[in-house]
Wavefront OBJ file of the C-alpha trace (Angstrom):
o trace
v 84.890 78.026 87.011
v 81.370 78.431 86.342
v 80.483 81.457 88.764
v 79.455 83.703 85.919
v 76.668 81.050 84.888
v 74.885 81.278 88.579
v 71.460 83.118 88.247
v 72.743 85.061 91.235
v 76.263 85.561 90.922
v 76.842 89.011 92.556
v 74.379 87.367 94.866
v 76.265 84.434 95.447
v 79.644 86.611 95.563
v 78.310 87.992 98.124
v 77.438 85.540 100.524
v 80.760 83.749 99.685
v 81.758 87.111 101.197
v 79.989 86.918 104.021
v 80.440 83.521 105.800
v 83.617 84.191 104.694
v 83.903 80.991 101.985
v 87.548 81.019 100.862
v 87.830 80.063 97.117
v 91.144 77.740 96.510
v 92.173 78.835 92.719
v 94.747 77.013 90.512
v 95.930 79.165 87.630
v 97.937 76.621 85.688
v 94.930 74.116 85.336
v 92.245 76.489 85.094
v 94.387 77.390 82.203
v 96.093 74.354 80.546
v 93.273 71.367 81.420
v 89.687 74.048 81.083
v 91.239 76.791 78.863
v 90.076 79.161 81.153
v 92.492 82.124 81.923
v 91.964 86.048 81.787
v 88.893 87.861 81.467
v 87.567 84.114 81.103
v 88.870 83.102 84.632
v 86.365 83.530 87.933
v 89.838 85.300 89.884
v 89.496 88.706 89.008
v 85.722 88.453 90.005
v 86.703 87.033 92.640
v 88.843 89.306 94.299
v 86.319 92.260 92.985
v 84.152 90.626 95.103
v 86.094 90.605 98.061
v 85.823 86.778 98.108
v 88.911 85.243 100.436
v 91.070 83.576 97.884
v 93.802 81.063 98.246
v 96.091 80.079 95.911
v 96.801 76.288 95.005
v 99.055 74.203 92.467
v 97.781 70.434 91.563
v 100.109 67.471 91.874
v 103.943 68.750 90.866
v 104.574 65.586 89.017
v 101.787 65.654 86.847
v 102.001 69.698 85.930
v 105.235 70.041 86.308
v 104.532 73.636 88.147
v 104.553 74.656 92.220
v 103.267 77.427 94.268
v 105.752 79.979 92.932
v 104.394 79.597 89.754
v 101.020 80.659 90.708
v 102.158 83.752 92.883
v 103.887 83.843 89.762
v 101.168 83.454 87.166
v 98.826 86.044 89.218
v 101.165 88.809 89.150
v 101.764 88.676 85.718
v 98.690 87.471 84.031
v 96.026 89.578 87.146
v 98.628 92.590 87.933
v 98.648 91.414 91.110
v 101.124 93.494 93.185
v 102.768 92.776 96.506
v 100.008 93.789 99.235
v 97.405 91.643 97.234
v 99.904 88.904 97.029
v 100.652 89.112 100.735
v 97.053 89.442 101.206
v 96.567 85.841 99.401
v 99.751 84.041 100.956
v 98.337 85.499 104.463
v 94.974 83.990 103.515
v 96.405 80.522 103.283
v 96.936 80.311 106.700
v 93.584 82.480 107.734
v 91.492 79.658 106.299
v 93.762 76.604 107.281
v 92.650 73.694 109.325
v 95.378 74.632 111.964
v 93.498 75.439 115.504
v 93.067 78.582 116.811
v 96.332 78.919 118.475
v 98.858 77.416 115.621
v 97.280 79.460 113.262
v 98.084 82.851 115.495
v 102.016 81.437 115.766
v 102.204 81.130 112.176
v 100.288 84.634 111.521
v 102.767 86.263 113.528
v 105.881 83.936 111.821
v 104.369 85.316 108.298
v 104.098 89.033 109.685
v 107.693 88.821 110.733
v 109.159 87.112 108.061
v 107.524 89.856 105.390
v 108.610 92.446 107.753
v 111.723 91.349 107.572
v 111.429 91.026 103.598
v 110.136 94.401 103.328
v 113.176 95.994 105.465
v 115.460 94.037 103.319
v 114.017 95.214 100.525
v 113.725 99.194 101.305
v 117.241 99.109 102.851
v 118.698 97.398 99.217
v 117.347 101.076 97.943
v 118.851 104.675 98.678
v 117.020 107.386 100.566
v 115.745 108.808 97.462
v 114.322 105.377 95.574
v 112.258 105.104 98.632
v 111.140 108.281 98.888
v 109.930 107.907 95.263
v 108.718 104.539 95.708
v 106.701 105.707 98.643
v 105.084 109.149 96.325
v 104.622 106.517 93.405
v 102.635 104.205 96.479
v 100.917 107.396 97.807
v 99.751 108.689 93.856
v 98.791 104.969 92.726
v 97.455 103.291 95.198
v 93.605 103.714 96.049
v 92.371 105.744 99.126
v 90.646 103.255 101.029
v 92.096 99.463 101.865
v 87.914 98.273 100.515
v 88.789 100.148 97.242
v 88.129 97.640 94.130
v 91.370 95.882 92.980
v 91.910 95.779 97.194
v 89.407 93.727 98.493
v 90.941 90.764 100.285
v 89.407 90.104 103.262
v 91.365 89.194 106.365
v 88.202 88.135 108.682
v 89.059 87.347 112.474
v 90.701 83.827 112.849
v 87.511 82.759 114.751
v 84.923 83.272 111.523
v 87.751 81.915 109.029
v 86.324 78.622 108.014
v 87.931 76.423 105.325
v 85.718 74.908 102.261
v 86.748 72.933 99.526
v 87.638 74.247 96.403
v 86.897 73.947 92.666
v 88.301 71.873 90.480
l 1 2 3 4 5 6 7 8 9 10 11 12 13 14 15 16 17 18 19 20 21 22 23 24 25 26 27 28 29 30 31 32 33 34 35 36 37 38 39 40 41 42 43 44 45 46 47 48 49 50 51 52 53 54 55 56 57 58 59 60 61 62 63 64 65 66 67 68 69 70 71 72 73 74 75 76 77 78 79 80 81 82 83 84 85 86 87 88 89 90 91 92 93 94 95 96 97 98 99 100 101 102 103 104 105 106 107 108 109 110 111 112 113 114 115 116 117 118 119 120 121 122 123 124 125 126 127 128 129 130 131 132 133 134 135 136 137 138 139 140 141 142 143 144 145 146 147 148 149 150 151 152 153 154 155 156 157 158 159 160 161 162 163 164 165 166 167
């Protein structure tokens, strides 16, 4: 929680970056235990800095909250929409301790399932919702993948390596 206190912290950012360091980030306590939430929270600096984030819930039977609640809290409280979501959820298995070869299985499971999702999803709307959800897409969304608001990494499976996150 205490990035913005580093004497380097674009610096640090961006070696976090780099390595890749994945940051594991918990909403609901950073929020209800610290206070911290918003502007206040190190997320949207975070994913500004194209640091590889994960999202995490602590012990259900002490908060009370799960997973969902954090995809949840991220959408609503960071405007997080679905390809940064996706982006995190895809992250979780990125930067997993599964070896090389589980971890591709499960990549491709993922892909499939939101594939799947995502067909569901366009075929629930007629021709012309989709053709206005696509110009909405095509007028919102930024030019380049790297643009700010965009930056998830998604590093090869061989330089993904895990850390420990805050608490």
């Amino acid at each position: 929680m205490s990035i913005a206190f580093e004497r380097d912290a674009a610096g640090l950012l961006a070696q976090m970056r780099a390595r890749p360091v994945v940051v594991e980030v918990n909403l609901t306590s950073g929020d209800v235990i610290l206070g911290v939430r918003g502007k206040d929270h190190p997320f949207p600096a975070y994913l500004a800095a194209g640091v590889p984030v994960v999202l995490s819930s602590d012990d259900a039977g002490i908060s009370r909250i799960d997973l969902t609640n954090e995809y949840f809290r991220a959408a609503r409280d960071y405007g997080l929409g679905y390809r940064q979501l996706k982006a995190i959820a895809g992250n979780a298995l990125r930067y997993s301790f599964l070896d090389e070869e589980q971890k591709r299985v499960e990549l491709e499971r993922f892909e499939a399932s939101c594939a799947q999702f995502e067909r569901a999803v366009a075929a629930a709307q007629s021709p012309l919702e989709n053709a206005v959800a696509l110009i909405k897409a095509a007028l919102t969304l930024p030019p380049e993948d790297d643009a700010p608001g965009n930056r998830l990494p998604v590093p090869p499976a061989s330089r993904a390596r895990p850390a420990a996150g805050w608490r």
